[in-house]
KEKE-3310 file (N, C-alpha, C; in steps of 0.2 Angstrom, whole numbers, plus 5000, padded with zeros to 4 digits):
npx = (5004:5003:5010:5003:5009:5019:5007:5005:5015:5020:5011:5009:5017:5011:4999:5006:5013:4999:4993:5001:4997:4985:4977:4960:4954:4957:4951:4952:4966:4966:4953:4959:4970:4963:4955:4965:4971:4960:4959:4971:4968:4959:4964:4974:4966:4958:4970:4972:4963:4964:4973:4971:4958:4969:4976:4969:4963:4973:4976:4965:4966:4978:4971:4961:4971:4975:4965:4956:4942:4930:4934:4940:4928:4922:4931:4931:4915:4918:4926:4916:4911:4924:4927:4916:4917:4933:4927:4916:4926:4936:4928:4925:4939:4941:4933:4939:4949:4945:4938:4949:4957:4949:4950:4963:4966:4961:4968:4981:4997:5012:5017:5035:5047:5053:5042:5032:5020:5003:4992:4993:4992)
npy = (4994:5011:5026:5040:5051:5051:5047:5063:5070:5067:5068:5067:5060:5047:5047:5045:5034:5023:5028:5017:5004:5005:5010:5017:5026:5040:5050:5042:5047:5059:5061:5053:5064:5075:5069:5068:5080:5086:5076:5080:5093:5092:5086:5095:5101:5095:5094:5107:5110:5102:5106:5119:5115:5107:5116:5124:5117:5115:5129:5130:5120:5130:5142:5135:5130:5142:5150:5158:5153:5157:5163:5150:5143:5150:5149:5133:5135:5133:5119:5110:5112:5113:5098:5091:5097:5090:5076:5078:5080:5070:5057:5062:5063:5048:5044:5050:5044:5030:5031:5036:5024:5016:5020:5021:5007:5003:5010:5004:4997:5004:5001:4996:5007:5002:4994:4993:5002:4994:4985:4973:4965)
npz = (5000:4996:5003:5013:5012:5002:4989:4992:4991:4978:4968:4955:4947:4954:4947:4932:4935:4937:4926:4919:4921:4916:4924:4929:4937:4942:4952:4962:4968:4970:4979:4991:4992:4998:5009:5017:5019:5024:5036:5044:5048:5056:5065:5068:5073:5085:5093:5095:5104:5114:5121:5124:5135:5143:5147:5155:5165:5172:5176:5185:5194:5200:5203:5212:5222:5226:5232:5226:5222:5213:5203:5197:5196:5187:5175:5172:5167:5155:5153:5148:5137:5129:5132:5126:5113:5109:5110:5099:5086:5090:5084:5072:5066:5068:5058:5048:5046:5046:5031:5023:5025:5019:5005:5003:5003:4988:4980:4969:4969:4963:4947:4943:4936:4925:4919:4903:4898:4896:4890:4900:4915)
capx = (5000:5005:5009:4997:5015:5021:5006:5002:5020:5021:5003:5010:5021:5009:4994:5010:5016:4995:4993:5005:4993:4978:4970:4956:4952:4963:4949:4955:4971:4963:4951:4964:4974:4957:4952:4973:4970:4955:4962:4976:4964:4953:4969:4976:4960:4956:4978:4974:4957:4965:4979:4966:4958:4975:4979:4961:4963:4979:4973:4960:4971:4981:4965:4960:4975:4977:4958:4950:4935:4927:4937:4942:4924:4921:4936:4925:4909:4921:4927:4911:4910:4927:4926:4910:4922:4937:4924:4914:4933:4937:4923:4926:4946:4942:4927:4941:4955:4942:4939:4956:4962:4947:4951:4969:4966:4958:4974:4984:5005:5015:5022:5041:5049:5054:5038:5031:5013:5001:4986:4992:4993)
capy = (5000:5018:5030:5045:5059:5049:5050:5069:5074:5065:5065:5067:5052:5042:5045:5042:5028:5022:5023:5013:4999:5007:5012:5022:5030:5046:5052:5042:5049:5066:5060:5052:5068:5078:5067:5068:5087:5085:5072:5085:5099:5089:5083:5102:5108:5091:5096:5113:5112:5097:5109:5124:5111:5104:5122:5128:5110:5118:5135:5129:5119:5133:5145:5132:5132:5150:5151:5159:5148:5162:5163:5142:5140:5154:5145:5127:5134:5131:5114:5106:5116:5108:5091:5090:5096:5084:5070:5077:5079:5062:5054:5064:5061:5042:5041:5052:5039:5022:5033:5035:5016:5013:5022:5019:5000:5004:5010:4998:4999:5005:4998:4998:5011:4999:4991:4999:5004:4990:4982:4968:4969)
capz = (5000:4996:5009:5010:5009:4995:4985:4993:4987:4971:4965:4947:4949:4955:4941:4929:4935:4938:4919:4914:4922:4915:4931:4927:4943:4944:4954:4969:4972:4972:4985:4996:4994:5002:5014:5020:5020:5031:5043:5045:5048:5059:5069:5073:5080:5090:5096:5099:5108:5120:5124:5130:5141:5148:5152:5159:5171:5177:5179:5188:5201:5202:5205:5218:5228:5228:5235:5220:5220:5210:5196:5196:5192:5178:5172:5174:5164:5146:5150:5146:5129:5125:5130:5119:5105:5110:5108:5093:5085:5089:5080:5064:5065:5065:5051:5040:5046:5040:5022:5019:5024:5014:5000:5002:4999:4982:4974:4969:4969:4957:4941:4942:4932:4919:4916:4899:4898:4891:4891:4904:4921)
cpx = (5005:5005:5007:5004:5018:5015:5002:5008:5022:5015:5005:5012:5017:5004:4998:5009:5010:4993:4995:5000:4985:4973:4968:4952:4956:4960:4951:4961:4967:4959:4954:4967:4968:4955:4960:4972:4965:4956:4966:4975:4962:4959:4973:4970:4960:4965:4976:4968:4959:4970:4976:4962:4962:4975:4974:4962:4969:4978:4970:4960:4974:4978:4964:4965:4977:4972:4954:4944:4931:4927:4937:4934:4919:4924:4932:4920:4914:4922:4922:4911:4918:4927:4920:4912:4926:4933:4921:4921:4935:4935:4925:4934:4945:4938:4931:4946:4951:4943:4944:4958:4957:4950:4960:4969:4965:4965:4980:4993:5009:5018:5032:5043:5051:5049:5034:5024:5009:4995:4984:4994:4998)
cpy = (5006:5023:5037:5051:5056:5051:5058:5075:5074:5062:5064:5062:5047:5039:5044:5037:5021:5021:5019:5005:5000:5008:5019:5027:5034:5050:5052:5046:5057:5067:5059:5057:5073:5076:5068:5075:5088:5081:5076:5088:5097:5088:5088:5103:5104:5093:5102:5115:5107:5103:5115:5119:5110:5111:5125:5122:5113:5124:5134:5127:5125:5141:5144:5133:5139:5153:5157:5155:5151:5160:5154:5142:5143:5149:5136:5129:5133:5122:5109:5107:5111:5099:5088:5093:5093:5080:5072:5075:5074:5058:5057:5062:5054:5039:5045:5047:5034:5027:5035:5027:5013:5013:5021:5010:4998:5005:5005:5001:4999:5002:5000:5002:5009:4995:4997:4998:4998:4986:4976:4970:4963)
cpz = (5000:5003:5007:5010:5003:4989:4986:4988:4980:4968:4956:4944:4947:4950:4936:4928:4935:4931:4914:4916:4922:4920:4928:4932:4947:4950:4963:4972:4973:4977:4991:4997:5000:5007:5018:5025:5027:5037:5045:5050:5055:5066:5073:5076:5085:5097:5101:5106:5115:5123:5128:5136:5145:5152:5157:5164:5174:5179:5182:5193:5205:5206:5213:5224:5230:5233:5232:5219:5212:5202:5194:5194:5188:5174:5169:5168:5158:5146:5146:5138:5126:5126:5125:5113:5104:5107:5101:5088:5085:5085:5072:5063:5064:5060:5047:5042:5042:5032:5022:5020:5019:5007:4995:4999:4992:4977:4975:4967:4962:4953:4945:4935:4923:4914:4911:4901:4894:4893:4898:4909:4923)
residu = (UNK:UNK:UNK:UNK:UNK:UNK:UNK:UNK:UNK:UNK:UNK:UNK:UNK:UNK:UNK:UNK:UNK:UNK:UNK:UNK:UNK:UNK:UNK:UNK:UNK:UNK:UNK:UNK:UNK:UNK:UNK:UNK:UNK:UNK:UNK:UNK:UNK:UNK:UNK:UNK:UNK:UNK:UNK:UNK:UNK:UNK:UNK:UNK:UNK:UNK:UNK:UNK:UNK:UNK:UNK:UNK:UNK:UNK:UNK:UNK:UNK:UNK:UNK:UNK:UNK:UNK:UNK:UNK:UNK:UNK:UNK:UNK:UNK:UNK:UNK:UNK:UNK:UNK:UNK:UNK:UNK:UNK:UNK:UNK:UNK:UNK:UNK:UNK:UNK:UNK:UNK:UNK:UNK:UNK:UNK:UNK:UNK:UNK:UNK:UNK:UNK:UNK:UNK:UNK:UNK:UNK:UNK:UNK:UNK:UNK:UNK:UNK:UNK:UNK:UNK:UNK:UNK:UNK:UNK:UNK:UNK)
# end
């Protein structure tokens, strides 16, 4: 199986080297490059939105022990907001992880460079 930065960085290569075994499904690798894009995507927000929670749970110890109660649970009414985006977040990261290994299955490995173009596989 192809690895999704091999054919993200060598998309040209790959539909090249893809006609020489008559594959007629160019559309794939440009799906698999989008669905990459978007697992990316999907994968800094779920990053950066864990990392405001980490921090707000320390600030919020740190609140605590100082004897701000006050503040520590203003601080508090967001967490809910994020762990309900952590999990949505989760669930879309691993429904675009399946369609990409799905779709990664589907393309099949490339000719060697010495193999010419031809009807037979």
């Amino acid at each position: 199986m192809l690895q999704v930065s091999y054919i993200r960085d060598n998309r040209e290569q790959v539909l090249e080297r893809l006609a020489v075994k008559n594959f007629k499904q160019s559309e794939l690798v440009d799906d698999i490059i989008k669905i990459d894009n978007d697992r990316r995507q999907t994968q800094n927000r779920l990053d950066n939105v864990s990392a405001e929670a980490n921090a707000a749970a320390k600030q919020i110890g740190e609140l605590m022990r100082a004897g701000k109660k006050d503040e520590a649970e203003a601080v508090k009414t967001n967490t809910g907001a994020w762990k309900e985006e952590i999990k949505t977040l989760g669930d879309a990261l691993t429904a675009l992880e399946n369609d990409l290994n799905q779709k990664l299955v589907l393309l099949p490995n490339l000719p060697h460079a010495s193999v010419p173009k031809g009807l037979t596989v």
